[in-house]
C-alpha positions as a Python dict, from the first residue, in 0.01 Angstrom:
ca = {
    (1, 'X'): (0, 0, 0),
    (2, 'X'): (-324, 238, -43),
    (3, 'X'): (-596, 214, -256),
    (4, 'X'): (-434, 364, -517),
    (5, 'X'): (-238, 118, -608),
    (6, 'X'): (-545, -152, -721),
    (7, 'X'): (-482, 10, -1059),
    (8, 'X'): (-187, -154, -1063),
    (9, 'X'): (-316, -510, -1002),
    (10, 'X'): (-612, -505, -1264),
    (11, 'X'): (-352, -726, -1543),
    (12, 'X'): (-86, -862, -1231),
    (13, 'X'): (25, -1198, -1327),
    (14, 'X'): (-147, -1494, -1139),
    (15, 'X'): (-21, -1855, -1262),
    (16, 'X'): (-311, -2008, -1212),
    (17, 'X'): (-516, -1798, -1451),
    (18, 'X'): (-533, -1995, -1772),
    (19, 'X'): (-730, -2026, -2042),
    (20, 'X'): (-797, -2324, -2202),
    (21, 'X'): (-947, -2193, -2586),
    (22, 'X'): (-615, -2011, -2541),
    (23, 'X'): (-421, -2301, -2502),
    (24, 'X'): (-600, -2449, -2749),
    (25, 'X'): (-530, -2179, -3025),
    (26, 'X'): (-180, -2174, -2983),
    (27, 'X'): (-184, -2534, -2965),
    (28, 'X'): (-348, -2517, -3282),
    (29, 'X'): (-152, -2281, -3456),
    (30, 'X'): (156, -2474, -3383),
    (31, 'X'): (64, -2854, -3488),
    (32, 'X'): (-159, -2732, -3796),
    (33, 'X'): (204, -2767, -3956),
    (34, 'X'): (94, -3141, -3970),
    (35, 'X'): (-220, -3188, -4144),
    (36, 'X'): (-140, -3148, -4476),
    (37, 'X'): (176, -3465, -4392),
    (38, 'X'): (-117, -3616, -4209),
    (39, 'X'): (-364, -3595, -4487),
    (40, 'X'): (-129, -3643, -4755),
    (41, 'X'): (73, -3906, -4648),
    (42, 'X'): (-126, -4125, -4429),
    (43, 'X'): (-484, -4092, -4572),
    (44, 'X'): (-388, -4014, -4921),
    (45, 'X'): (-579, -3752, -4978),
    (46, 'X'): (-478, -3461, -5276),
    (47, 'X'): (-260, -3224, -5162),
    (48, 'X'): (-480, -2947, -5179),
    (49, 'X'): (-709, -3097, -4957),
    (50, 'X'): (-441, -3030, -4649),
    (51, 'X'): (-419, -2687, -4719),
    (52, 'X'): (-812, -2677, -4713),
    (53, 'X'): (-837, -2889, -4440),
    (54, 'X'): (-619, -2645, -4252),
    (55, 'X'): (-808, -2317, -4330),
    (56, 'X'): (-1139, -2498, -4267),
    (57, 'X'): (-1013, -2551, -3885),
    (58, 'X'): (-917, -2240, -3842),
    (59, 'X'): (-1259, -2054, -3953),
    (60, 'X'): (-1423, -2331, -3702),
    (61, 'X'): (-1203, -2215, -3450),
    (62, 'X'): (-1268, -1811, -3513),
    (63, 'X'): (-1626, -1921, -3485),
    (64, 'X'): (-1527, -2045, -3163),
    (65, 'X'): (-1352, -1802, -3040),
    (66, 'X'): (-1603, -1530, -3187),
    (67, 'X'): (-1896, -1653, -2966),
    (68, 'X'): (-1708, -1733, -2679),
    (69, 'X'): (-1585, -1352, -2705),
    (70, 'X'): (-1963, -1244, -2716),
    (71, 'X'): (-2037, -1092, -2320),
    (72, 'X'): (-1832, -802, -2136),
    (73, 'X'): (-1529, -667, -2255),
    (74, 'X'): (-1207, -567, -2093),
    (75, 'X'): (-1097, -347, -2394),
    (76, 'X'): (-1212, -251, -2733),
    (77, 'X'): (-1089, -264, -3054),
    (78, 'X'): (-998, 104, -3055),
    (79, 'X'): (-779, 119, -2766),
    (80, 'X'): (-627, -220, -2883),
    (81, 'X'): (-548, -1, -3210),
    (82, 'X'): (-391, 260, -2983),
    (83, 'X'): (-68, 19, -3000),
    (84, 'X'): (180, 87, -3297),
    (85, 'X'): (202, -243, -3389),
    (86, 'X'): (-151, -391, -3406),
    (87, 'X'): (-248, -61, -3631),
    (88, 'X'): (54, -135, -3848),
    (89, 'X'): (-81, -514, -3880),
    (90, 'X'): (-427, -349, -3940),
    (91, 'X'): (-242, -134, -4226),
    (92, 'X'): (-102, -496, -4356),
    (93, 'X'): (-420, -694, -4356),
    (94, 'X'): (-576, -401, -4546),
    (95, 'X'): (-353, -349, -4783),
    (96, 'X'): (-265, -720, -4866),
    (97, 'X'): (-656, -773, -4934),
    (98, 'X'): (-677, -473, -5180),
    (99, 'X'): (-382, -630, -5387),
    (100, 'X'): (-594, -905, -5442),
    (101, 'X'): (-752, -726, -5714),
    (102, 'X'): (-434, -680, -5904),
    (103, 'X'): (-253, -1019, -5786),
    (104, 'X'): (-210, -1230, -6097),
    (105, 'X'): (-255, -1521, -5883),
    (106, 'X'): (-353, -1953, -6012),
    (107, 'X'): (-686, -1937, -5830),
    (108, 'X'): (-812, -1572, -5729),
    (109, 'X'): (-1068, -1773, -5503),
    (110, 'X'): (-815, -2009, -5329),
    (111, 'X'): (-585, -1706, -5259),
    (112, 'X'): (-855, -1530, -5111),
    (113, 'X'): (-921, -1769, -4889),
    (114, 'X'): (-568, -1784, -4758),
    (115, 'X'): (-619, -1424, -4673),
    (116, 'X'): (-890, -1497, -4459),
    (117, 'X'): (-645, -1759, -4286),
    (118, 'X'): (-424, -1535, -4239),
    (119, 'X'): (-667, -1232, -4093),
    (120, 'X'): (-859, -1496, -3908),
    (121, 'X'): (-593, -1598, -3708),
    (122, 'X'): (-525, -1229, -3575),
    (123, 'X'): (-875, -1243, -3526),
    (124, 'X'): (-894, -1490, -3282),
    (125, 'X'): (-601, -1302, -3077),
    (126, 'X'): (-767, -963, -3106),
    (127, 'X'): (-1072, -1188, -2973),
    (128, 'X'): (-945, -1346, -2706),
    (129, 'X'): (-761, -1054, -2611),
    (130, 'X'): (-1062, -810, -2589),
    (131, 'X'): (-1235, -1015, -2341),
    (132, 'X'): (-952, -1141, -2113),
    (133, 'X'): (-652, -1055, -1915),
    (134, 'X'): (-357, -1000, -2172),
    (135, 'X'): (-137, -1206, -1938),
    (136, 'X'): (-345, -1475, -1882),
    (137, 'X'): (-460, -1466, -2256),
    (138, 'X'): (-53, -1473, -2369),
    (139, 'X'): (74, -1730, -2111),
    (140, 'X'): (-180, -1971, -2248),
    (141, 'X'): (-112, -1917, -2577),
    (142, 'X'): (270, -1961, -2524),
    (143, 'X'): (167, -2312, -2351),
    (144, 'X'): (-54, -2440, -2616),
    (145, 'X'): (212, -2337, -2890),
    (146, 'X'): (495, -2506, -2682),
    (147, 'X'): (316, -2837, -2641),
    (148, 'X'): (196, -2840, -2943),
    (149, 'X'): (563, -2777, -3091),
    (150, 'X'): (678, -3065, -2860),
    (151, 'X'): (430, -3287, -3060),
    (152, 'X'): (560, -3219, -3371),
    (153, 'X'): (896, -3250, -3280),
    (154, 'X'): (809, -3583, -3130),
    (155, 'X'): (695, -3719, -3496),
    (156, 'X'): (944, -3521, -3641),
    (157, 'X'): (1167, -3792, -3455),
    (158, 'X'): (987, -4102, -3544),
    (159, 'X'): (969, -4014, -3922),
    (160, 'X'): (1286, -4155, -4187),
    (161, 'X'): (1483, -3899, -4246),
    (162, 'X'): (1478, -3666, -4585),
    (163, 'X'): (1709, -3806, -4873),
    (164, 'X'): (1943, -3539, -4774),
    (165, 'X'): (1921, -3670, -4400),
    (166, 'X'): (1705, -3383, -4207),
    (167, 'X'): (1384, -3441, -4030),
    (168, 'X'): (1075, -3397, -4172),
    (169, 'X'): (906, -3429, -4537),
    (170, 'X'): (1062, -3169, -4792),
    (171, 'X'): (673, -3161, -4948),
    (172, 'X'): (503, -3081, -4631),
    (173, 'X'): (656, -3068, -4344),
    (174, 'X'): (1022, -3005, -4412),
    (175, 'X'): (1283, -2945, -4172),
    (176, 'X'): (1269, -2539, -4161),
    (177, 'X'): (930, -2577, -4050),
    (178, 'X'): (1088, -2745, -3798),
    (179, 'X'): (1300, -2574, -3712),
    (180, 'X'): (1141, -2240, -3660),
    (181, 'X'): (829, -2378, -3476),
    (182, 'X'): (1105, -2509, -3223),
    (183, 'X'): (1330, -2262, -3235),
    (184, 'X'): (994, -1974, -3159),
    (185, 'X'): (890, -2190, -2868),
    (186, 'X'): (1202, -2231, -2709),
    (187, 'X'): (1184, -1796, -2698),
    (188, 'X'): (865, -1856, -2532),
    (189, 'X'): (929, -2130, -2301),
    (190, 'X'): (1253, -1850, -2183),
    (191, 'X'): (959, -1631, -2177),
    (192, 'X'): (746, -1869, -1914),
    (193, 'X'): (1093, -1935, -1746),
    (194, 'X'): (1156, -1598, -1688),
    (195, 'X'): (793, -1556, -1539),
    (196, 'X'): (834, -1852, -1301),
    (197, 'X'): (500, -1981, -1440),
    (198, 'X'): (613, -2325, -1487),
    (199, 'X'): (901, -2575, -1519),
    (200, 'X'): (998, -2526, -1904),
    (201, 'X'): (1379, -2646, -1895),
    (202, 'X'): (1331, -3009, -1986),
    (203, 'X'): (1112, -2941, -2283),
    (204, 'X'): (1344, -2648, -2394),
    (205, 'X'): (1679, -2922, -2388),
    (206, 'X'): (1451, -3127, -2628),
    (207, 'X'): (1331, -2840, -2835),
    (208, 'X'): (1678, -2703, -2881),
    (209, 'X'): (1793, -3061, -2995),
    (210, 'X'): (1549, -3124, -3229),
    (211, 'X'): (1639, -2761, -3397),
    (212, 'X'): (1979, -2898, -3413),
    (213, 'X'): (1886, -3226, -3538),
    (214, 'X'): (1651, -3093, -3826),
    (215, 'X'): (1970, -2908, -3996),
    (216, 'X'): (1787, -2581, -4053),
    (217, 'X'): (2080, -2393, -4135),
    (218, 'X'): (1936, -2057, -4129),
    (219, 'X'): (1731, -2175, -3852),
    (220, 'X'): (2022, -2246, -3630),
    (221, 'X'): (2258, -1989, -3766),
    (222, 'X'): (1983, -1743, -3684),
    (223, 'X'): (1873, -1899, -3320),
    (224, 'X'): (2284, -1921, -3237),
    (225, 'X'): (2302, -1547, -3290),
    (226, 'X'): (2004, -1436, -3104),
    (227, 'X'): (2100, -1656, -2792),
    (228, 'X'): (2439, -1530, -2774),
    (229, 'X'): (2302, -1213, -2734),
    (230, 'X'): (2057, -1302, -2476),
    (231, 'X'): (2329, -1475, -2287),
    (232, 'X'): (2543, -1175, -2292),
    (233, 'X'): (2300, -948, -2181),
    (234, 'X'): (2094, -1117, -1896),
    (235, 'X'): (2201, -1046, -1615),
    (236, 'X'): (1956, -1297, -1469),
    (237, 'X'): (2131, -1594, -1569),
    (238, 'X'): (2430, -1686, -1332),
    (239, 'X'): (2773, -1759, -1472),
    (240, 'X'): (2806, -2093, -1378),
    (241, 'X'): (2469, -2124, -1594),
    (242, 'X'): (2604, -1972, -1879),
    (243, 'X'): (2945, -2184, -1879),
    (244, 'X'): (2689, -2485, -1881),
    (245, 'X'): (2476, -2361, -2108),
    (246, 'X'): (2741, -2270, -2365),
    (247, 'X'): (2907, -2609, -2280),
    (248, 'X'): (2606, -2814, -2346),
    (249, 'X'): (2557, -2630, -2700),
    (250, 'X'): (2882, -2709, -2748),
    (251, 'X'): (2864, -3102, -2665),
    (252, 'X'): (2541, -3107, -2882),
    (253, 'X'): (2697, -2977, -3179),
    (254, 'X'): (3001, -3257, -3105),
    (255, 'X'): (2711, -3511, -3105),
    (256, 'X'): (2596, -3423, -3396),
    (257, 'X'): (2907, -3336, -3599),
    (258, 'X'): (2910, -3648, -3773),
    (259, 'X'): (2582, -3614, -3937),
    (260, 'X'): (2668, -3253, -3995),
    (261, 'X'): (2965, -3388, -4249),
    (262, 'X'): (2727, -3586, -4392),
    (263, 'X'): (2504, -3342, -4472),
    (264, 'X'): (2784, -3128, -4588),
    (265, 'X'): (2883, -3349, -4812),
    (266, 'X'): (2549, -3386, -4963),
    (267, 'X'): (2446, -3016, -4950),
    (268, 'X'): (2788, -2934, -5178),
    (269, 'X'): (2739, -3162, -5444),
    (270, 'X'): (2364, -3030, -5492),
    (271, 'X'): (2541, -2652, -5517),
    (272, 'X'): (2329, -2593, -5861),
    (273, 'X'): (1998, -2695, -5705),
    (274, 'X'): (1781, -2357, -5600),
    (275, 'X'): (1769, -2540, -5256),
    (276, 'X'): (2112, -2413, -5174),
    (277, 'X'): (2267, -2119, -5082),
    (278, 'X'): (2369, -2078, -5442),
    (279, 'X'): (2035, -2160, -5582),
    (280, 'X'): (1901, -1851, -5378),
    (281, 'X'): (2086, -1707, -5545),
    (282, 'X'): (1939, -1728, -5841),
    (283, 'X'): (1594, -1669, -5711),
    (284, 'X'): (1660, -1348, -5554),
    (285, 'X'): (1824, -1235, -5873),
    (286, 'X'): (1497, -1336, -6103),
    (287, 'X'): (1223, -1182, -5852),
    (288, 'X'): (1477, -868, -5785),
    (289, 'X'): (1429, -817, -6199),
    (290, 'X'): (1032, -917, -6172),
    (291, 'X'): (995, -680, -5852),
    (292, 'X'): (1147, -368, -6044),
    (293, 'X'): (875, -422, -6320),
    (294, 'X'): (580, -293, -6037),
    (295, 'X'): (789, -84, -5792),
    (296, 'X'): (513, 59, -5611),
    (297, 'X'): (274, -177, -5538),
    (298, 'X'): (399, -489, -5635),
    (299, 'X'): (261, -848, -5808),
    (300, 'X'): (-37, -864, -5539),
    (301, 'X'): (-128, -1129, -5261),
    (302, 'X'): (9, -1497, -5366),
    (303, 'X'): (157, -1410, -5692),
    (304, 'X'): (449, -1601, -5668),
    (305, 'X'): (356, -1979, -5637),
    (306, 'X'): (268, -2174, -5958),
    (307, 'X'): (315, -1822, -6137),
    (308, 'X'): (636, -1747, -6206),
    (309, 'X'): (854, -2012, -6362),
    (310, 'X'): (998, -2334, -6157),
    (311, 'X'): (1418, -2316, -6105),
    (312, 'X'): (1467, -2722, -6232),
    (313, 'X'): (1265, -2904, -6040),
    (314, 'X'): (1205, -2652, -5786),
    (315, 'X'): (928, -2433, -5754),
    (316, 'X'): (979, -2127, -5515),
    (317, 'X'): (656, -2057, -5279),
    (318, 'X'): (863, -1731, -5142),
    (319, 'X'): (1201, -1523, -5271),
    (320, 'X'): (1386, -1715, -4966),
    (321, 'X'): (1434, -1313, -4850),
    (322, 'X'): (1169, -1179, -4614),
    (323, 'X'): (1251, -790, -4774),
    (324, 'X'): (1247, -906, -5142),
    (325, 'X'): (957, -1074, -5076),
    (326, 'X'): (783, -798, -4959),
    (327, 'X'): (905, -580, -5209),
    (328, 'X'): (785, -822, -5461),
    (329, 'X'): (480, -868, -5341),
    (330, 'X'): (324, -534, -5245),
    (331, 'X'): (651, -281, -5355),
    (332, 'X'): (739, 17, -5186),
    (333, 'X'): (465, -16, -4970),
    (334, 'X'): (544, -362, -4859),
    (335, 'X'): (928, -277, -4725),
    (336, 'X'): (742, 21, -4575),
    (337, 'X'): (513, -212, -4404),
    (338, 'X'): (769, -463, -4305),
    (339, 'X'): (992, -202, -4156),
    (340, 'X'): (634, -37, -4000),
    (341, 'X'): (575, -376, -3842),
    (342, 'X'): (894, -484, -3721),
    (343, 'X'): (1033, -156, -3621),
    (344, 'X'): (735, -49, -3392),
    (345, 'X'): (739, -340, -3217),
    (346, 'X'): (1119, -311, -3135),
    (347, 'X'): (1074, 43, -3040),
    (348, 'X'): (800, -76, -2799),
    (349, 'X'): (993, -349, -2690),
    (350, 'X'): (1318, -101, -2583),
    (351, 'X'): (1025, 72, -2363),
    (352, 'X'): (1073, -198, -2102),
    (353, 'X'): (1273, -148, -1835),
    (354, 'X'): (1634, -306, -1879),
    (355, 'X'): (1592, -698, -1766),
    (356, 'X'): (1496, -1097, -1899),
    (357, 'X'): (1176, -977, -2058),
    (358, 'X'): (1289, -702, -2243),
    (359, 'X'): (1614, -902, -2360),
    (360, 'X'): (1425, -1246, -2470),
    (361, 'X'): (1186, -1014, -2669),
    (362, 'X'): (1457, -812, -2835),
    (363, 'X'): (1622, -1163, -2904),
    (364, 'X'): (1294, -1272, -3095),
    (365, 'X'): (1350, -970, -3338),
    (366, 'X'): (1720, -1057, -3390),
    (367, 'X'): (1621, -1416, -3446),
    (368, 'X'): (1358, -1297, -3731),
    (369, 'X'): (1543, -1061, -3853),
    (370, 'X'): (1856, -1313, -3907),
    (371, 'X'): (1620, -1546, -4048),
    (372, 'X'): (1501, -1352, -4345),
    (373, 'X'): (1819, -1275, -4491),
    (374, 'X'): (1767, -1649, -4661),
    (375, 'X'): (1395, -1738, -4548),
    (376, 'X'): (1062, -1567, -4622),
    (377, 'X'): (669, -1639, -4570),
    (378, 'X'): (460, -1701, -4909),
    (379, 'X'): (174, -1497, -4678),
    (380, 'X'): (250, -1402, -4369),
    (381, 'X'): (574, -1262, -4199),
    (382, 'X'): (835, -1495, -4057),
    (383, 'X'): (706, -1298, -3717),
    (384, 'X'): (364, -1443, -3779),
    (385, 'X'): (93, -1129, -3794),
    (386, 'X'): (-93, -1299, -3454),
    (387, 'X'): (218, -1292, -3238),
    (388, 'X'): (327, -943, -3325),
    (389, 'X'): (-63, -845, -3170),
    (390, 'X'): (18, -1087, -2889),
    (391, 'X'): (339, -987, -2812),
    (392, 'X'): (297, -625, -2888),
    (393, 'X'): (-1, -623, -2624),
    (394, 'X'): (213, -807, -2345),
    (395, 'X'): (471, -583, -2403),
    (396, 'X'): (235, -256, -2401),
    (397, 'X'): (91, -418, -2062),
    (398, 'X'): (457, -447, -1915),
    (399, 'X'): (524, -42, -1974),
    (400, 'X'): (207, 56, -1870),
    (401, 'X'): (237, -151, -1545),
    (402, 'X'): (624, -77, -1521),
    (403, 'X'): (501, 310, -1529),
    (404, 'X'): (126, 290, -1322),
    (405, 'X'): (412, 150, -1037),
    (406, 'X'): (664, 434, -1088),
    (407, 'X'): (347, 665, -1069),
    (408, 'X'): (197, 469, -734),
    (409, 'X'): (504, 419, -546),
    (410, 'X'): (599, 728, -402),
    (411, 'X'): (249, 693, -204),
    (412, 'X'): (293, 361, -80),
    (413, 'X'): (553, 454, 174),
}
């Protein structure tokens, strides 16, 4: 191979490139699920003092990250912004802090600082991706995230079950919390796998059990459909593995079908609560009406919780639909953001070359789309705003690489 070709290699994968603040942040914005339980539940603390006690971590840790960042750069912000998807999250970000002037919101000054939660958190990717390799950067991410899943799915474990037997507390930590923080670092684990930068299919088995376990019915429903596909269509995976793959789901979900009957049984007789499929119901009906009142633009940044009025004894934090809660929140403009967001990413994504990586990413949109037909984000998307700039720049790195080698090739022979 000539000179040439060193292009190639600036971004080439090397496992032992790590990062540990990257490990840490993902770590981080995995297990930050827990504080508020922690707080709450075993110090006693007010609730609100979880939430704060969340956002106060991660402004110490875009500090962190911020003068760590400070020295030479690999890339700037504009030719990050060159990527579809990180402008379209720069579009979001924007727009969701202008609505804040028209968001009939409890506490203007608390909802403003969940906005700067929210944009700090792509800040500290954006960060840590200006100044390092976006391989390295990723793969260290994914790690931190995984373990840090694993750790809540450990306590997840040792906690009493919910009244209506799933893991987790249904105040702070409730089992579709669960069950997408394990079901999003099983993708990436498949991710790693596919990689060969570690040994992920231990921790994946106990992942994918614990999603089970918590009863996340969207969750699973959602996670079942995107994994069929990627068993279909990767050709990487053997047959023998897929028989034993499919067979093991299927011995799982014998395991468990007891407690499934149980839960059945329980789930039915609360039909009229706006937990339930048939409460949802109800909610998208009221926020469909409220969202038609302000079309355009919609009700503003965090005008949902504590302001509009509870189902019985439930409040709603979100519409439980990732499109109607858009649409309620910013209007027009929000389905035009969501589709913005979502739909250049996937158009990136069917860039790649035909193989694993291109077919675990496309599963990732499948699983989040899925997921918001009954689940939605009171802030963010259920595609949090950080991992579309992560995973958008990996997958702009994999085309550019997949077409600097197409370009290089012919001259290496």
């Amino acid at each position: 191979m000539n000179s040439s070709s060193e292009k190639v290699t600036e971004e080439n994968f090397d496992p032992s490139e790590k990062s540990s603040l990257a490990f840490a942040v993902g770590f981080f914005f995995s297990a930050r699920a827990i504080v508020a339980l922690f707080l709450v539940r075993v110090l006693g603390t007010d609730p609100s003092a979880g939430a704060g006690t969340a956002l106060i971590l991660s402004f110490l840790l875009f500090g962190f990250t911020y003068f760590d960042s400070l020295g030479p750069e690999k890339r700037t912000f504009s030719s990050m912004l060159q990527v579809p998807s990180v402008r379209w999250v720069l579009v979001f970000l924007t727009f969701s802090a202008c609505s804040l002037t028209w968001s009939v919101t409890v506490s203007p000054a608390v909802s403003i600082a969940y906005w700067f939660g929210m944009a700090s958190d792509v800040a500290i990717v954006v960060l840590m991706l200006r100044g390092g390799s976006v391989t390295g950067i990723s793969h260290s991410v994914m790690k931190g995230f995984i373990w840090g899943t694993c750790l809540l799915a450990l306590i997840a474990w040792l906690m009493p079950a919910q009244s209506d037997l799933r893991l987790g507390d249904e105040d702070f930590f409730n089992a579709n919390q669960i069950g997408n923080l394990c079901a999003f670092a099983i993708f990436l684990a498949q991710y790693l796998m596919r990689r060969k930068d570690g040994r992920w299919g231990l921790i994946a088995l106990f992942l994918v059990v614990t999603l089970i376990r918590s009863l996340s019915k969207t969750t699973i429903a959602a996670f079942l459909l995107s994994e069929s596909f990627l068993l279909i269509q990767d050709r990487s995976i053997s047959r023998k593995t897929k028989i034993l793959l499919t067979t093991a789901a299927m011995l799982a979900i014998l395991v468990f079908w007891g407690l499934f009957e149980a839960y059945y049984d329980i789930y039915t007789s609360n039909a009229d609560q706006a937990e339930t499929l048939t409460g949802r119901t109800a909610i998208w009906a009221y926020v469909s009406i409220e969202a038609l009142e302000k079309p355009w633009i919609g009700h503003g940044f965090d005008s949902m919780w504590k302001v509009i009025p509870p189902f019985g004894l439930f409040e709603a934090r979100h519409a439980e639909n990732e499109l109607l809660q858009q649409f309620y929140t910013y209007g027009a403009v929000g389905i035009v953001m969501l589709v913005g967001l979502y739909g250049s990413l996937y158009q990136r994504i069917r860039k790649l070359p035909r193989g694993p990586l291109k077919i675990i990413f496309t599963s990732i949109v499948i699983f989040v789309i899925v997921r918001g037909i009954a689940e939605a984000e009171p802030f963010d998307l259920l595609l949090p705003l950080w991992s579309i700039v992560l995973i958008s720049m990996l997958v702009d790195r994999e085309t550019t690489t997949d077409q600097e080698m197409a370009i290089v090739s012919p001259s290496t022979y």
